[in-house]
N, C-alpha and C positions, 0 to 999 in steps of 0.2 A: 377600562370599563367597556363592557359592550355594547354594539349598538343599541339592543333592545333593551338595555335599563337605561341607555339613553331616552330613548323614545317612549319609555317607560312615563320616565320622569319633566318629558315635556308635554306627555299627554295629561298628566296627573297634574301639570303649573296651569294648563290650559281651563284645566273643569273647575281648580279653586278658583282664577280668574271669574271665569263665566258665572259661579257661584256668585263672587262679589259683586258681578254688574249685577246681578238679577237683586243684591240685597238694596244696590245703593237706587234704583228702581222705585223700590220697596218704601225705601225711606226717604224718598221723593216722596212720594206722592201722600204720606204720613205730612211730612214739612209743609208741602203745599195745604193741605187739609187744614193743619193749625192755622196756617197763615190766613186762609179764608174769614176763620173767625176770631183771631186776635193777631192782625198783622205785628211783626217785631222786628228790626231791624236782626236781629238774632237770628230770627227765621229767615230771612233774606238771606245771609251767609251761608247758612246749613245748605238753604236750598240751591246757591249758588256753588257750593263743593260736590252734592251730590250732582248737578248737570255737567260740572266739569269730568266727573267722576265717569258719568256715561256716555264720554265724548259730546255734550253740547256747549262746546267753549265760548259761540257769538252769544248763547242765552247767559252762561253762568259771566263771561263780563260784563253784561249788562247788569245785570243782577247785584253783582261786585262793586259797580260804580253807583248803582240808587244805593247800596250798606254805607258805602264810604260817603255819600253824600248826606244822608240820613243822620252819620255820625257827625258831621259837621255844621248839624243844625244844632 
């Protein structure tokens, strides 16, 4: 394989990547919106995969621990 379909092919993993942060962004901030006006322990989750998703790990475990606590009520 040659270099340039190498590099072909890691520029083209990079934009569907950067695609998907910008969707999981997206669907933040949808999660968060519902949550505003009908909090769910469901929403909690979602929104805690979506921040894991866009590198915010300190928020989406916290986040992770109110679901898992939430469920334990």
């Amino acid at each position: 394989m040659s270099r340039n379909l190498l590099s072909i092919r890691h520029l083209e993993k990079a934009a569907e990547l950067a695609r998907a942060q910008e969707l999981y962004k997206k669907a933040l901030q949808n999660y968060q919106g519902a949550a505003r006006i009908l909090p769910s322990p469901g929403l909690d989750f979602n929104i805690g995969l979506c921040l894991e998703k866009t590198d915010n790990d300190k928020e989406a475990l916290a986040l992770f621990e109110t679901y898992r606590a939430k469920l334990a009520e």
